[in-house]
C-alpha positions, 0 to 999 in steps of 0.5 A: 500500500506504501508503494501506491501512495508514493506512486500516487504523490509522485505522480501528482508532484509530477502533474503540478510541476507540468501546471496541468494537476487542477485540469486532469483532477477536474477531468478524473474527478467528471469521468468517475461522476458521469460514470456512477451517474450512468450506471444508475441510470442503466440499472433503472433503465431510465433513457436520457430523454426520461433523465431530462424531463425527471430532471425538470431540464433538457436533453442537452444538460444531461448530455454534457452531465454525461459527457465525462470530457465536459468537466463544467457541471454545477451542484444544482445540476448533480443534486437534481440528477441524483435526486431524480435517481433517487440516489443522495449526493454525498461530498467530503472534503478529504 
């Protein structure tokens, strides 16, 4: 496990010289969002047409909720999508 968090550090180090840490943490961060987002949305075989409209918004915010290269999203956005889910948002700050 300590060879995996020196990894990690290292690799972080290494993202912050270059200036490009905040971008890709923001990026991974998306993908991994889109994902669960999707997954959910699979398992209830609910469509992005039906996201949409249980989500009071259109098909083009859910599209760029779900695109997982599109790292502009809101909170009011994610609650409304996990609320229509019926799933709960759950941010920590570590």
């Amino acid at each position: 496990m300590k060879l995996v968090s020196n990894m990690k550090s290292d690799f972080d180090a290494l993202l912050k010289e270059e200036g490009i840490y905040e971008n890709t943490n923001d990026i991974a961060i998306k993908r991994v969002i889109a994902f669960q987002l999707e997954e959910a949305m699979k398992a209830q075989s609910i469509t992005k047409t039906k996201m949409a409209e249980m989500m009071n918004t259109s098909r083009a915010v859910v599209n760029r909720l779900l695109n997982p290269d599109n790292s502009s999203l809101t909170l009011h956005t994610l609650e409304a999508a996990t609320n229509a889910l019926g799933k709960r948002l759950n941010i920590s700050i570590v």
